[in-house]
C-alpha positions, -999 to +999 in steps of 0.1 A: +405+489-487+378+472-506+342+472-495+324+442-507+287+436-498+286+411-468+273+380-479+236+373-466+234+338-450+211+314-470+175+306-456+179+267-447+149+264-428+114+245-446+089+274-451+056+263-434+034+296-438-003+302-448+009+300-488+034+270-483+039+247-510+016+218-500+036+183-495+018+155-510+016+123-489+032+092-498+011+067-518+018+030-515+000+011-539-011-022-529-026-048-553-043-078-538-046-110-559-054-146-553-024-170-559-020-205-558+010-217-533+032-222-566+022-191-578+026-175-541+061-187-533+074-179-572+063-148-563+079-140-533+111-155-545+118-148-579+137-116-572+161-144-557+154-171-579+159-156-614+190-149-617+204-180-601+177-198-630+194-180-657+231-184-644+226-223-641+211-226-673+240-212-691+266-228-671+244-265-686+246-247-718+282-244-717+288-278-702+266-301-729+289-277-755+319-288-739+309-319-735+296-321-773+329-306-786+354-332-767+328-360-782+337-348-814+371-344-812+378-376-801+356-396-827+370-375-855 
């Protein structure tokens, strides 16, 4: 029979003696600045807001080409 050394069960537990790794608190920056309403509510929105801006302008895009194309087309 083979004798293999019995596996040692790993340490799971957080080590919180005298020479414990210090945690660091959690910083939350904050940063206070004075808006206008416009300037608030862009703000607060534009996570939202942008990509629906930039999505509706190139659909516009696309239609005035289409638009500009069949114009053509049909004059030609």
């Amino acid at each position: 029979m083979g004798t293999m050394g019995k596996n040692k069960k790993k340490r799971n537990k957080v080590y919180t003696g005298a020479d414990a790794a210090v945690t660091r608190p959690v910083i939350t920056r904050i940063s206070a600045t004075n808006r206008s309403r416009l300037g608030q509510w862009w703000f607060e929105r534009k996570r939202i807001l942008k990509p629906v801006l930039i999505t509706s302008g190139i659909v516009l895009v696309l239609i005035v080409l289409i638009f500009e194309i069949i114009r053509l087309a049909t004059n030609a």
